[in-house]
TIMI-2910 file (N, C-alpha, C, CB; in pm, 1 decimal, decimal comma, always signed):
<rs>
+----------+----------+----------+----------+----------+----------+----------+----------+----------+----------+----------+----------+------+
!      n_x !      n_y !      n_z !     ca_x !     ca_y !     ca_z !      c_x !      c_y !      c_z !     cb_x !     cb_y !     cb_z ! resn !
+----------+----------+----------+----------+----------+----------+----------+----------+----------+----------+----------+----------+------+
!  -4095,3 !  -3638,9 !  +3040,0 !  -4040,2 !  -3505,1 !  +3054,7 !  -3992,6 !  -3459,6 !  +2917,0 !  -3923,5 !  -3502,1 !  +3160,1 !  Unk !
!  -4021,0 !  -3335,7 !  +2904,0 !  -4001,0 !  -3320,2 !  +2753,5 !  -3915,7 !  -3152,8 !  +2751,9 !  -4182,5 !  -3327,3 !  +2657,3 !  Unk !
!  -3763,5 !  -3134,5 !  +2663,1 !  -3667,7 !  -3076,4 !  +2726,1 !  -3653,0 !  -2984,4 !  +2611,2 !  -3548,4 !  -3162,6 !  +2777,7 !  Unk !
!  -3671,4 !  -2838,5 !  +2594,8 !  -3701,6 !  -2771,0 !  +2512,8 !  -3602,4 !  -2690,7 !  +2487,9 !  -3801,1 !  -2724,3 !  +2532,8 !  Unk !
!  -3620,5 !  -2672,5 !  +2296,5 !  -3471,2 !  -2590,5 !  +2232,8 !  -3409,9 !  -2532,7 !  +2331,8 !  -3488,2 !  -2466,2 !  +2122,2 !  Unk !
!  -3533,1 !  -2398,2 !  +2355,5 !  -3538,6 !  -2263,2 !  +2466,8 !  -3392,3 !  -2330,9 !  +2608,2 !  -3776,1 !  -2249,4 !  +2566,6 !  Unk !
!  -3419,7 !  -2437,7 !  +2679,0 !  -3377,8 !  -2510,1 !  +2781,0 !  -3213,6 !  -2533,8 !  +2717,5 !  -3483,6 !  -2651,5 !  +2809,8 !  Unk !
!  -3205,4 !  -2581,1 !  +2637,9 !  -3074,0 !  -2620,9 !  +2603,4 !  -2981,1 !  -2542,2 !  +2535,4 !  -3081,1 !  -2719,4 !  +2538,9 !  Unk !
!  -3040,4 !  -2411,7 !  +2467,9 !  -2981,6 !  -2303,4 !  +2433,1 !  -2952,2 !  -2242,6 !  +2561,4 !  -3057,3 !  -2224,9 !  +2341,7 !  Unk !
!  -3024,3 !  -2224,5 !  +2689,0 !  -2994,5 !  -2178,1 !  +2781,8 !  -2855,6 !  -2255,7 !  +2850,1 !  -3113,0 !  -2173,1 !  +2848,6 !  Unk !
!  -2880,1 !  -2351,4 !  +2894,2 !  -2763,1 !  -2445,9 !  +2985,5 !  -2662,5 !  -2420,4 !  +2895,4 !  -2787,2 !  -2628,3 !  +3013,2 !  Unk !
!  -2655,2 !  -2457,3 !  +2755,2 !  -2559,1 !  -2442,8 !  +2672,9 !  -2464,6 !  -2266,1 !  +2662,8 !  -2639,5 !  -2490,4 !  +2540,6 !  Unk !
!  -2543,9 !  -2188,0 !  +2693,4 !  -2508,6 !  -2041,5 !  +2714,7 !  -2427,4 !  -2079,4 !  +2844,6 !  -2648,1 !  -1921,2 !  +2733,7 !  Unk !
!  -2509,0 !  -2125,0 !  +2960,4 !  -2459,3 !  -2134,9 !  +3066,3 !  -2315,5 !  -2151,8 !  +3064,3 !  -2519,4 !  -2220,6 !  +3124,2 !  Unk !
!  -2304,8 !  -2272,2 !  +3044,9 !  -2168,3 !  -2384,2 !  +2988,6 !  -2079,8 !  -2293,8 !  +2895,3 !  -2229,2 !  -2541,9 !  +2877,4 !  Unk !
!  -2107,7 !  -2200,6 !  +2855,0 !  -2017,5 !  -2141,3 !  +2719,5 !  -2018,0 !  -2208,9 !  +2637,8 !  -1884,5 !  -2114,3 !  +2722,1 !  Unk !
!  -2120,6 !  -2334,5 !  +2577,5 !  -2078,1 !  -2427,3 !  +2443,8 !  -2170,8 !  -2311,8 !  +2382,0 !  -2127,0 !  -2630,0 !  +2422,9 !  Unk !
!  -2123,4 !  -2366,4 !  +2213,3 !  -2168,6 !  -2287,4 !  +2112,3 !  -2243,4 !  -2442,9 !  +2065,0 !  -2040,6 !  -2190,1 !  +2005,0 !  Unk !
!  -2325,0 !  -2418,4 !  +2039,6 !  -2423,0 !  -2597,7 !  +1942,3 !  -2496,7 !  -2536,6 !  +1824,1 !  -2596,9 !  -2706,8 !  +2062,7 !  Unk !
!  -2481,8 !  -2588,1 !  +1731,0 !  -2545,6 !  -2540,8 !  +1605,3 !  -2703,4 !  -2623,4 !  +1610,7 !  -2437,5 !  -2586,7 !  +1456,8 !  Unk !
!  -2806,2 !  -2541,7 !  +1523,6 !  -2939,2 !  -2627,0 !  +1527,1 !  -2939,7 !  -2757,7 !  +1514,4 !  -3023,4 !  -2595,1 !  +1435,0 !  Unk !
!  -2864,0 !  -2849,8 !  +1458,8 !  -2823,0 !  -2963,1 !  +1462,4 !  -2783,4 !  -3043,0 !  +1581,1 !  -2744,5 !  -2956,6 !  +1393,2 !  Unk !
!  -2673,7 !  -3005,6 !  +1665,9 !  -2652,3 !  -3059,1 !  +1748,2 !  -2752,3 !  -3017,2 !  +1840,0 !  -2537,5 !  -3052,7 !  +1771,2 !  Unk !
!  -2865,7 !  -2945,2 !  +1819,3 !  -2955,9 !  -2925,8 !  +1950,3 !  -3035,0 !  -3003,0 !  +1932,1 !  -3021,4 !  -2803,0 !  +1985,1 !  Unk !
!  -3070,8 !  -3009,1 !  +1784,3 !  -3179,0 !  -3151,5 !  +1763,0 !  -3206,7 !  -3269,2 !  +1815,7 !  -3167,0 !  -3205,5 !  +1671,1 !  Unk !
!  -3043,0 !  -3313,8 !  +1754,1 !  -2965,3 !  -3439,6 !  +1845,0 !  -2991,0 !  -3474,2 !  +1962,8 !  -2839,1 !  -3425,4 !  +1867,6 !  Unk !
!  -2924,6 !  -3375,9 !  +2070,3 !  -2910,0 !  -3374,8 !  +2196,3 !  -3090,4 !  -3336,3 !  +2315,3 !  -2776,6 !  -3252,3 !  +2199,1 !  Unk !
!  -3155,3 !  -3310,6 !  +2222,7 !  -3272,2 !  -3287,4 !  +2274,4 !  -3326,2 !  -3437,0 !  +2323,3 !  -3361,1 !  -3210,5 !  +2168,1 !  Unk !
!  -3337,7 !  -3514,0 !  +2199,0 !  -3402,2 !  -3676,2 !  +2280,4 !  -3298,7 !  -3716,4 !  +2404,3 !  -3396,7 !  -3842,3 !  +2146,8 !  Unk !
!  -3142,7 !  -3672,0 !  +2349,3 !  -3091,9 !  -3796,0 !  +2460,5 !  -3085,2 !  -3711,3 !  +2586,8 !  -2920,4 !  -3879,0 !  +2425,4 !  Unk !
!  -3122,3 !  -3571,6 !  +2547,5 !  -3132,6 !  -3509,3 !  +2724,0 !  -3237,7 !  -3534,1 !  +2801,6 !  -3135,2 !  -3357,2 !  +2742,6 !  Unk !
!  -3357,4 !  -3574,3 !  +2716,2 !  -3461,5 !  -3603,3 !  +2744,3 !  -3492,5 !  -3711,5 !  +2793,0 !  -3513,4 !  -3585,7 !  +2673,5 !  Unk !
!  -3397,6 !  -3781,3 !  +2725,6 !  -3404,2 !  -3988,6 !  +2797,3 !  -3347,5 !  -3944,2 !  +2925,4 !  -3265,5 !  -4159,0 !  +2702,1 !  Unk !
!  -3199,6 !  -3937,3 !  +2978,3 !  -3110,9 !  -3916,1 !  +3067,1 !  -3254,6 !  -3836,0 !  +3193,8 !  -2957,1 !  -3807,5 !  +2989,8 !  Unk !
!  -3300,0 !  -3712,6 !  +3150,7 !  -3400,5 !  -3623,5 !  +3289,1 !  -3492,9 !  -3703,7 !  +3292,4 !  -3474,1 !  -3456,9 !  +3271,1 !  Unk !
!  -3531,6 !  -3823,3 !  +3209,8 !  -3690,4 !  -3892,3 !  +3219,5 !  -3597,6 !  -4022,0 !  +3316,4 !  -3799,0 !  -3956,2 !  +3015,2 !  Unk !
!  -3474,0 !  -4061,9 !  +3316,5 !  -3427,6 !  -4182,6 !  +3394,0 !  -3362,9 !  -4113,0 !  +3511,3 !  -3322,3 !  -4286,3 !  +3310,2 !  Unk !
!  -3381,1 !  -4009,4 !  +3499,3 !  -3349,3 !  -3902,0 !  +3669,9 !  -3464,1 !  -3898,4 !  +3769,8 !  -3328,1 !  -3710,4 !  +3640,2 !  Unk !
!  -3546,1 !  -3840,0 !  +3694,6 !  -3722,6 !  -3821,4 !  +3716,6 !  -3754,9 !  -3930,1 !  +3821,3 !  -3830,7 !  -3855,6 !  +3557,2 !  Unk !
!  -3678,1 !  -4064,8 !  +3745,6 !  -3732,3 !  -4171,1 !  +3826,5 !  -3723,1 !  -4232,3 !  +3985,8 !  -3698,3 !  -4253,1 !  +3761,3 !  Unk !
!  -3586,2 !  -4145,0 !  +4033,3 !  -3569,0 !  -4167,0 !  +4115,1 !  -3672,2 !  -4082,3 !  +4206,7 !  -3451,2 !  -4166,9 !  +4116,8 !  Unk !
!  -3704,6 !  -3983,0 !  +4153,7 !  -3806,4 !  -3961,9 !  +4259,1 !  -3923,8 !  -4041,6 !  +4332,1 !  -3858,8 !  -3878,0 !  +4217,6 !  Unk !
!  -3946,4 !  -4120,1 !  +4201,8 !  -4037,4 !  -4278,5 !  +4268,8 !  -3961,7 !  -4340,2 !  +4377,5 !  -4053,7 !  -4422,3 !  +4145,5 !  Unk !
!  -3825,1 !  -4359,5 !  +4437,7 !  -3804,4 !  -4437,2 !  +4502,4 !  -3794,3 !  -4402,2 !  +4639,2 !  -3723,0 !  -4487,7 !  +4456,4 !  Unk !
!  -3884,3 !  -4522,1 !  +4741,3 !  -3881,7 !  -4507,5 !  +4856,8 !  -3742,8 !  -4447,6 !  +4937,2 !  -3921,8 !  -4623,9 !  +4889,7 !  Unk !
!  -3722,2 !  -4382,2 !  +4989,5 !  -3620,1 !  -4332,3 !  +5083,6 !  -3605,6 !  -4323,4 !  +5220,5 !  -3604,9 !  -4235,4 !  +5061,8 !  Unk !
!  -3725,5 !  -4368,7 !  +5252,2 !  -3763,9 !  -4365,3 !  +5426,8 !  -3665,8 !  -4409,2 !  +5487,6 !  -3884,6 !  -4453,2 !  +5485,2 !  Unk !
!  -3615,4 !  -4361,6 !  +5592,6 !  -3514,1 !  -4449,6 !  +5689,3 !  -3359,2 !  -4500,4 !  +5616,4 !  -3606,3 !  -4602,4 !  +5734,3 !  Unk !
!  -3340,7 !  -4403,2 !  +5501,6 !  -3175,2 !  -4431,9 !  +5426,7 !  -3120,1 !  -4352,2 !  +5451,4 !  -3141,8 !  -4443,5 !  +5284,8 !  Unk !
!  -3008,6 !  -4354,6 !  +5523,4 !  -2908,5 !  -4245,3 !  +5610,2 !  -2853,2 !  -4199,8 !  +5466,8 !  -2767,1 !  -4319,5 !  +5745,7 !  Unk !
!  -2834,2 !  -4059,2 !  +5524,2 !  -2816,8 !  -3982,9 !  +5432,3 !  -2599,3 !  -4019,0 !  +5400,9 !  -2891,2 !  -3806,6 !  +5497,5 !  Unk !
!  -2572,7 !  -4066,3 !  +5234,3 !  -2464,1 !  -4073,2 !  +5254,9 !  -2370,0 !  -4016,8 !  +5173,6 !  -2449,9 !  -4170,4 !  +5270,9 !  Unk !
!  -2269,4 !  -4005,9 !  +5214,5 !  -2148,8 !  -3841,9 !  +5125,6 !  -2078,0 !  -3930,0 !  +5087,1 !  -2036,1 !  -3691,5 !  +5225,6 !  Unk !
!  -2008,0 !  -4056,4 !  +5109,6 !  -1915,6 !  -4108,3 !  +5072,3 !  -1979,7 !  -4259,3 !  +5056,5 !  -1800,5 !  -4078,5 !  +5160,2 !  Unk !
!  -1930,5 !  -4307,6 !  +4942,1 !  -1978,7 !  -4481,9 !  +4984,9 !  -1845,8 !  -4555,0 !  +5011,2 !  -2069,5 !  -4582,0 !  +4839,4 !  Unk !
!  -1715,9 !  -4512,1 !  +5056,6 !  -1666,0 !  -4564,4 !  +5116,1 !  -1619,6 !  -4495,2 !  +5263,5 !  -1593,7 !  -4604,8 !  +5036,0 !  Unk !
!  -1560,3 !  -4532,4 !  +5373,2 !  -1514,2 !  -4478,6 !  +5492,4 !  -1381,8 !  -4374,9 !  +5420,9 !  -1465,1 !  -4615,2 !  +5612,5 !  Unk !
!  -1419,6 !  -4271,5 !  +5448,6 !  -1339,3 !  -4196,1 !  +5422,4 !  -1250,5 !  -4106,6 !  +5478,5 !  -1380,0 !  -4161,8 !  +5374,4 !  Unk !
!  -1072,4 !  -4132,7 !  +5476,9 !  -1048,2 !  -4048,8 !  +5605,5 !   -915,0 !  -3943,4 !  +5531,6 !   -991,4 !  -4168,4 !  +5768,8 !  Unk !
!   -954,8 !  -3823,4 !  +5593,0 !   -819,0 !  -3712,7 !  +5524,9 !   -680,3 !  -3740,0 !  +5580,6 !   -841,9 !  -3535,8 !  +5567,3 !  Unk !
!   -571,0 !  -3750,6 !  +5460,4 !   -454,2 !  -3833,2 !  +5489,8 !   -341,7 !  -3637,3 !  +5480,6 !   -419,5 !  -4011,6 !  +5324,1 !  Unk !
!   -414,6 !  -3550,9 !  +5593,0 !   -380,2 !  -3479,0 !  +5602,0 !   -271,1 !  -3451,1 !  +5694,7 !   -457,1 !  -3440,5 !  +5597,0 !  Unk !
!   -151,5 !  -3385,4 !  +5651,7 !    +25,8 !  -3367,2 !  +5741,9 !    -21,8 !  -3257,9 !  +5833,9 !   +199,7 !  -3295,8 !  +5625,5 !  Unk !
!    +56,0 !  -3286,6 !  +5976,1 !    +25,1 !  -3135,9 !  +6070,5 !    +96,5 !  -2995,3 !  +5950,5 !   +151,7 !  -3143,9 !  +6277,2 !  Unk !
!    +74,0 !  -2907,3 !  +5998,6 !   +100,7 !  -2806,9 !  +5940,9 !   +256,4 !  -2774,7 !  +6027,0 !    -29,5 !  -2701,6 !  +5947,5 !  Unk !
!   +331,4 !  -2757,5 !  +5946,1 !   +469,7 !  -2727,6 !  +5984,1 !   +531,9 !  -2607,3 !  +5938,7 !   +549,1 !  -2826,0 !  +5944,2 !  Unk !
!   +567,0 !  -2496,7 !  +6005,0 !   +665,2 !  -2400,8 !  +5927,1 !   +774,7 !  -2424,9 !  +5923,3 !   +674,8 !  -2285,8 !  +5960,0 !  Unk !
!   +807,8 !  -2380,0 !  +5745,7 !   +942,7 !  -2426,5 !  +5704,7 !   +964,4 !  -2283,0 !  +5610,2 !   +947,7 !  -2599,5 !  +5613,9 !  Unk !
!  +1118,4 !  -2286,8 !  +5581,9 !  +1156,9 !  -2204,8 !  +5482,3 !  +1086,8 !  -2187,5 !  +5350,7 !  +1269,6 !  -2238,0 !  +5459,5 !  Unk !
!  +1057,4 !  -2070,2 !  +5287,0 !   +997,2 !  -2063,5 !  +5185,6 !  +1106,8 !  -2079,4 !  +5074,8 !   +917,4 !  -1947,5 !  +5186,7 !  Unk !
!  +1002,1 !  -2126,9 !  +4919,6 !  +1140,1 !  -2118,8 !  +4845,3 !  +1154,2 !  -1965,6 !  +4771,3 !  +1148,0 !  -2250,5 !  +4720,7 !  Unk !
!  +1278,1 !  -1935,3 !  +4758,6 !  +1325,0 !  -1825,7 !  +4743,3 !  +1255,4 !  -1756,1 !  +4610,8 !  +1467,9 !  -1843,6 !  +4742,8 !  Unk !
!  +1190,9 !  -1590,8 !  +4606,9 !  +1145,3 !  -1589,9 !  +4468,2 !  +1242,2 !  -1578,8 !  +4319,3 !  +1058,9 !  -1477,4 !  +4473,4 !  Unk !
!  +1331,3 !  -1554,3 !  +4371,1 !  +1479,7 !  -1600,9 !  +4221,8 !  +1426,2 !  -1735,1 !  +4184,0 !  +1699,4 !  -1634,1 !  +4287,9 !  Unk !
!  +1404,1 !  -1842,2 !  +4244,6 !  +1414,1 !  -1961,3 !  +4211,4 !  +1334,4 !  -1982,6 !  +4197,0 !  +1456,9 !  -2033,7 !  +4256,9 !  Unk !
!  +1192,5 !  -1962,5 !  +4264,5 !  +1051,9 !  -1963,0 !  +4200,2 !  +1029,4 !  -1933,0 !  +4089,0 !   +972,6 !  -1896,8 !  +4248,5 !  Unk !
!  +1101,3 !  -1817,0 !  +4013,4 !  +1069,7 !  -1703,1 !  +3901,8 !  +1134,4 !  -1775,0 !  +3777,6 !  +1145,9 !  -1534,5 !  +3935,3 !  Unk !
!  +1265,5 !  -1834,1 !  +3861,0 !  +1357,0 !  -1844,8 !  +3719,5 !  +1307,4 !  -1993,5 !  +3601,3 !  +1551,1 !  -1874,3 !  +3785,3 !  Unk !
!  +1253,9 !  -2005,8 !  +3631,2 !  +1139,0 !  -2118,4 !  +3446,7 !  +1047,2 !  -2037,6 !  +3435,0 !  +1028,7 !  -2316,8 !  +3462,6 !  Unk !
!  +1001,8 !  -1941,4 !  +3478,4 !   +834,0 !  -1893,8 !  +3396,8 !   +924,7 !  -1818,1 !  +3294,3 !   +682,0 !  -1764,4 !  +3505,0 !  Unk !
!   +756,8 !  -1838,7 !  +3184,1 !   +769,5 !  -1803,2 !  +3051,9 !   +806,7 !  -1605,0 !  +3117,8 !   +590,1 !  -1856,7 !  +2934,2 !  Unk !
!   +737,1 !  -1558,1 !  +3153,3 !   +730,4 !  -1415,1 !  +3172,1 !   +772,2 !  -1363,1 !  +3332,4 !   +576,0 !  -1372,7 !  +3132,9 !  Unk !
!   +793,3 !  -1323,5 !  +3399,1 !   +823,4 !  -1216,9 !  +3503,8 !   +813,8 !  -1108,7 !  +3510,2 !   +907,8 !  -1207,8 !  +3534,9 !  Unk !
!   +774,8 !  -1037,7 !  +3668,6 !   +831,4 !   -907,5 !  +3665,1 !   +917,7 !   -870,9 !  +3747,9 !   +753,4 !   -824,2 !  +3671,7 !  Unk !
!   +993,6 !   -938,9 !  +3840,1 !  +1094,7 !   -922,2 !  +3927,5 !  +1021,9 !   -987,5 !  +4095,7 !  +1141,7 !   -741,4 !  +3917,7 !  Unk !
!   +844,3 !   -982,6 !  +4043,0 !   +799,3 !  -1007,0 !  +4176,4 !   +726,9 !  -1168,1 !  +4179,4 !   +688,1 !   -878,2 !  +4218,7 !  Unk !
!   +648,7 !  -1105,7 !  +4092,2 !   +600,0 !  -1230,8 !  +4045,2 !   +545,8 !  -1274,7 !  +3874,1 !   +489,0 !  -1244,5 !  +4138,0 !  Unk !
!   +463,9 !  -1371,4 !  +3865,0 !   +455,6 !  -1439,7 !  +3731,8 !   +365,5 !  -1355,5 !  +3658,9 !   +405,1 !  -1590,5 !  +3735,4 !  Unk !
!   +404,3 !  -1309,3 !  +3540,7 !   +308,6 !  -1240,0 !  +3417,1 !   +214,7 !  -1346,3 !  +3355,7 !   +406,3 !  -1176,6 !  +3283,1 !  Unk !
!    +89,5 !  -1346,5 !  +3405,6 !     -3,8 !  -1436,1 !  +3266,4 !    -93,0 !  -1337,8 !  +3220,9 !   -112,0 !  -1587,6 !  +3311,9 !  Unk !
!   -137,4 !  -1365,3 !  +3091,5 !   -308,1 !  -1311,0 !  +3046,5 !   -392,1 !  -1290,2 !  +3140,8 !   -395,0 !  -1407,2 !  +2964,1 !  Unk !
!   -476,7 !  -1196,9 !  +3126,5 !   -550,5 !  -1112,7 !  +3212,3 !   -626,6 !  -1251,4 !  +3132,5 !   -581,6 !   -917,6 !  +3207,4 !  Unk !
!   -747,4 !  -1322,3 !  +3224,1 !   -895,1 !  -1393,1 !  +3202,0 !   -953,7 !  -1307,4 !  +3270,9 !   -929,9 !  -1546,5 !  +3250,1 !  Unk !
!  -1059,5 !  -1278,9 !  +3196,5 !  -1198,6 !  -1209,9 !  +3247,2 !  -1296,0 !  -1267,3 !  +3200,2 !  -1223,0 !  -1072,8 !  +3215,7 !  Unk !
!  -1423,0 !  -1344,0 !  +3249,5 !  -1543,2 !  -1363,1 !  +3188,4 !  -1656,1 !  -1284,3 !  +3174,8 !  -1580,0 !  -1447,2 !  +3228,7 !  Unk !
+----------+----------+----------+----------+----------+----------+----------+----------+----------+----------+----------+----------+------+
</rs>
């Protein structure tokens, strides 16, 4: 399998990394080893292997749901860096 600039400038856009021609150089063989030792599993028989989500027994160590008092927003509010009387001021993120 052979994994092209075009391919890794893309995923890398994807990802938001910035990679200079250098590090694409680099990273081209060993992405290329890693999808050629992926590839391989497609060779392997699968007939009759239950399909599995967990490889251990897995069980949710989940509490009933209980209503209780909320905590008060004075006391919620009072350590943040910023406020507005209601709730917490952060930076707008937008992508």
């Amino acid at each position: 399998m052979k994994i092209t600039k075009q391919e890794i400038k893309r995923v890398a856009a994807l990802a938001r990394l910035e990679l200079t021609e250098d590090e694409i150089e680099k990273l081209a063989p060993q992405l290329d080893h890693i999808l050629s030792y992926v590839a391989k599993m497609d060779e392997l028989d699968t007939e009759g292997v239950p399909v599995t989500t967990h490889t251990q027994s897995h069980i949710n160590a989940f509490r009933e749901d209980e209503v209780r008092e909320s905590l008060p927003r004075e006391k919620a509010l009072a350590n943040t860096a910023k406020e507005n009387g209601e709730a917490f001021v952060v930076p707008k993120v937008v992508g």
